[in-house]
N, CA, C and O atoms as a DFTB+ gen file, in Angstrom:
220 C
 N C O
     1  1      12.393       7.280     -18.020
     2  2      11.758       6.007     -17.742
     3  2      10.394       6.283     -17.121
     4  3      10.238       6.567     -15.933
     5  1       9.305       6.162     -18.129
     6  2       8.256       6.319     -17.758
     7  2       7.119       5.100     -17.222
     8  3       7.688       4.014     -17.325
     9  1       6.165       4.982     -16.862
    10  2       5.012       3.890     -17.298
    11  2       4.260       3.891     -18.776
    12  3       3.747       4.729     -19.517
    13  1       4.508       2.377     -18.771
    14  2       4.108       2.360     -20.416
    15  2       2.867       1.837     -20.818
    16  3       2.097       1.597     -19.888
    17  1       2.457       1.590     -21.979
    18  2       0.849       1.400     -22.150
    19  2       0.798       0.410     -21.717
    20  3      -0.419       0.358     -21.535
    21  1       1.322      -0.889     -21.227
    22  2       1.296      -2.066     -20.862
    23  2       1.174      -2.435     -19.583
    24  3       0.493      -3.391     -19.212
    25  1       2.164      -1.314     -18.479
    26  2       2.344      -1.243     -17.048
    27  2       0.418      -0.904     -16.852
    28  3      -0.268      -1.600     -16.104
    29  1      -0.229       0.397     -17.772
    30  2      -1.019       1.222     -17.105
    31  2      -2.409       0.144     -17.472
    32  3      -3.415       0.241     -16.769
    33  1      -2.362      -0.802     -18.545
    34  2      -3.165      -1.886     -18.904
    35  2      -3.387      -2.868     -17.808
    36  3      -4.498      -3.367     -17.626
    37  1      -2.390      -3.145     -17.101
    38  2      -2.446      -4.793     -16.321
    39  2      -2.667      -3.242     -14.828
    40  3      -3.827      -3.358     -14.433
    41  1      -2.300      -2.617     -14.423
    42  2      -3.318      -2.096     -13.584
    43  2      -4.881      -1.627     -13.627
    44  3      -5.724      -1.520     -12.737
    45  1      -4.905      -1.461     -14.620
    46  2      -6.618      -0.688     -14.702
    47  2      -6.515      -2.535     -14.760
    48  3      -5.716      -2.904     -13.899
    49  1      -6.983      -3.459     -15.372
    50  2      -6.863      -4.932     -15.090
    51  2      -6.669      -5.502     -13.916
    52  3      -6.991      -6.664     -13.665
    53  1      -6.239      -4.877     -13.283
    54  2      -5.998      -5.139     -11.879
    55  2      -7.143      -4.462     -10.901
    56  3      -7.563      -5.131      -9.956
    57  1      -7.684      -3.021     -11.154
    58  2      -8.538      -2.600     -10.558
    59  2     -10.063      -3.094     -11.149
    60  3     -11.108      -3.176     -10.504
    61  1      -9.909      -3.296     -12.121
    62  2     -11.308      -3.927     -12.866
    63  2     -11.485      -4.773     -11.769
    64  3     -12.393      -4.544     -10.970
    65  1     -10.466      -6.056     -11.584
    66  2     -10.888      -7.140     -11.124
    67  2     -10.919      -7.196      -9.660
    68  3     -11.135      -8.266      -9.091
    69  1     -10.693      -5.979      -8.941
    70  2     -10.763      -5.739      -7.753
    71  2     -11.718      -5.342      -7.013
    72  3     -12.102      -5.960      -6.020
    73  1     -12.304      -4.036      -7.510
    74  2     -13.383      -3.906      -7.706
    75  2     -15.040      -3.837      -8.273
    76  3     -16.091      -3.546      -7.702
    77  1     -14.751      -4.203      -9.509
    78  2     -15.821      -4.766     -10.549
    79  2     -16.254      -3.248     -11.419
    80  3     -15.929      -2.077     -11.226
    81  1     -16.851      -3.701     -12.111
    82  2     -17.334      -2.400     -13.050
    83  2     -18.420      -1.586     -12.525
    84  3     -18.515      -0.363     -12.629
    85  1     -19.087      -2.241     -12.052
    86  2     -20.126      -1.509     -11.350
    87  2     -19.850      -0.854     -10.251
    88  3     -20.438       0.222     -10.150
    89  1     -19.227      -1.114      -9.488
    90  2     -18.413      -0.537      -8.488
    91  2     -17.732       0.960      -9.106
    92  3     -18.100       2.114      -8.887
    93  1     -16.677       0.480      -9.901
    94  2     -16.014       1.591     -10.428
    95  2     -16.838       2.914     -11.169
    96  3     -16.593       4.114     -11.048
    97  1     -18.080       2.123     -12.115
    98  2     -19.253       3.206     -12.101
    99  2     -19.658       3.939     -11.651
   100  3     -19.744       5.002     -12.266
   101  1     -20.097       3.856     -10.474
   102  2     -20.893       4.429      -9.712
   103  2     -19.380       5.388      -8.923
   104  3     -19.582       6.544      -8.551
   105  1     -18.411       4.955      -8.807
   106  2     -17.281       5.893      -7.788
   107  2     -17.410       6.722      -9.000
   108  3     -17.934       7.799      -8.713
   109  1     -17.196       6.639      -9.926
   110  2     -16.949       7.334     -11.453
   111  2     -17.935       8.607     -11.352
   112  3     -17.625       9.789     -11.209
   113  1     -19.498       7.893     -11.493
   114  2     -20.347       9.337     -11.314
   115  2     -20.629      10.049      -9.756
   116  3     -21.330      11.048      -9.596
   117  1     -19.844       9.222      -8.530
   118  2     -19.815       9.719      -7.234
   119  2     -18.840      11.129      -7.455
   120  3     -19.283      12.247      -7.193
   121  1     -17.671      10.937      -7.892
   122  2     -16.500      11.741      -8.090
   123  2     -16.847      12.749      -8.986
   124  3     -16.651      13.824      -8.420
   125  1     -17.393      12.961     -10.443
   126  2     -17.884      13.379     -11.342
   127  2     -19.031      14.480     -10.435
   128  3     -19.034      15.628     -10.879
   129  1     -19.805      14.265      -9.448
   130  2     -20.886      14.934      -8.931
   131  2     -20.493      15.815      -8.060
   132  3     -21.028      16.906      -7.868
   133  1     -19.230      15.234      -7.315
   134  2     -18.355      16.143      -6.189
   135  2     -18.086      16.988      -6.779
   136  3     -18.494      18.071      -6.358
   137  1     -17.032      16.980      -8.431
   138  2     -16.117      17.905      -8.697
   139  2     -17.396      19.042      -9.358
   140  3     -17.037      20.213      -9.239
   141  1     -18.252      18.938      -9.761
   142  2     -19.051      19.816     -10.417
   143  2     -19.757      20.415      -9.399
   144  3     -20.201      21.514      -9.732
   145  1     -20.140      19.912      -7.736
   146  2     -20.457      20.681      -6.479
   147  2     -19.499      21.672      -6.354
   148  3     -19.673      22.883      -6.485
   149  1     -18.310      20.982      -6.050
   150  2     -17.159      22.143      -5.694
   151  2     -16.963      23.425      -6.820
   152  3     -16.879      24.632      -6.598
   153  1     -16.931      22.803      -7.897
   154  2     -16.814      24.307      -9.064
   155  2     -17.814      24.918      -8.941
   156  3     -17.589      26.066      -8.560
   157  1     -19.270      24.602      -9.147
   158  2     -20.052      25.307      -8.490
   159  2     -20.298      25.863      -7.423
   160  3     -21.017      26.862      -7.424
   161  1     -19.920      25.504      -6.592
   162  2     -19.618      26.303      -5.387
   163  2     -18.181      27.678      -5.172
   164  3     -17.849      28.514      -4.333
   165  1     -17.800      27.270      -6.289
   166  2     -16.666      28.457      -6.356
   167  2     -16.980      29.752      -7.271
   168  3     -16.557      30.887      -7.049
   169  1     -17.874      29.320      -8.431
   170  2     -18.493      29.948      -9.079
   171  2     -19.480      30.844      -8.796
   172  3     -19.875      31.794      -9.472
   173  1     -19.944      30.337      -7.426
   174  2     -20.762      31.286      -6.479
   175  2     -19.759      32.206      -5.535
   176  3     -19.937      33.424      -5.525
   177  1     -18.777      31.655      -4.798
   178  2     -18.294      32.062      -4.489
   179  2     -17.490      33.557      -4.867
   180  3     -17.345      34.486      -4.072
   181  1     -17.003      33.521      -6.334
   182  2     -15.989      34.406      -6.925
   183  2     -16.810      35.860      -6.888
   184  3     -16.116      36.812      -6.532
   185  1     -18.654      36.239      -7.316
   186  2     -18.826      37.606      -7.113
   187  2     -18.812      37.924      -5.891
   188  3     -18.464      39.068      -5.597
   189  1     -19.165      37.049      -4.929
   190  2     -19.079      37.469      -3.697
   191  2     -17.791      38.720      -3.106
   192  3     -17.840      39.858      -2.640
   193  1     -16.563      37.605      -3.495
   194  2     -15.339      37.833      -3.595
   195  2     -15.319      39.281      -4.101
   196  3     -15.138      40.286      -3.415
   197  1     -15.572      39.199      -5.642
   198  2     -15.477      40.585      -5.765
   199  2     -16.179      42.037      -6.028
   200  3     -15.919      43.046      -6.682
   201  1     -17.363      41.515      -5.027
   202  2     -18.089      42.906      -4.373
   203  2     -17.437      42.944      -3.025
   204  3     -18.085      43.554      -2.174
   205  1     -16.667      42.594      -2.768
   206  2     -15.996      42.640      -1.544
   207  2     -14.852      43.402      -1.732
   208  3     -14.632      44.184      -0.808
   209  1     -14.283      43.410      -2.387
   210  2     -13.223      44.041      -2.998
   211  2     -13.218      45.246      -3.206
   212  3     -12.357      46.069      -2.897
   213  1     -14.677      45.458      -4.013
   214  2     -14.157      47.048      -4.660
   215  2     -15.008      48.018      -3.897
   216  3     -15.549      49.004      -4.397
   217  1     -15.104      47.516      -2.192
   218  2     -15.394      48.479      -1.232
   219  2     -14.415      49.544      -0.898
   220  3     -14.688      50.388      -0.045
């Protein structure tokens, strides 16, 4: 017993109208900007890592 296309419809419907589209936009490319900081930041992180290592 899962959620079905109908349950996951009248919620996103529910958040549309809660917060508006523009709203949700902008969290959309807020979130989108974080996750590509953090990978980038790990991506820096990892040679660090392993010149550290093969002391």
């Amino acid at each position: 017993m899962g959620i079905g296309i109908w349950q996951l419809l009248i919620l996103l419907l529910i958040v549309v109208m809660l917060f508006g589209t523009r709203r949700l936009r902008s969290l959309g490319s807020d979130l989108g900007g974080a996750i590509s900081g953090f990978r980038r930041a790990l991506n820096e992180a990892e040679p660090e890592r392993e010149g550290s290592e093969r002391r």
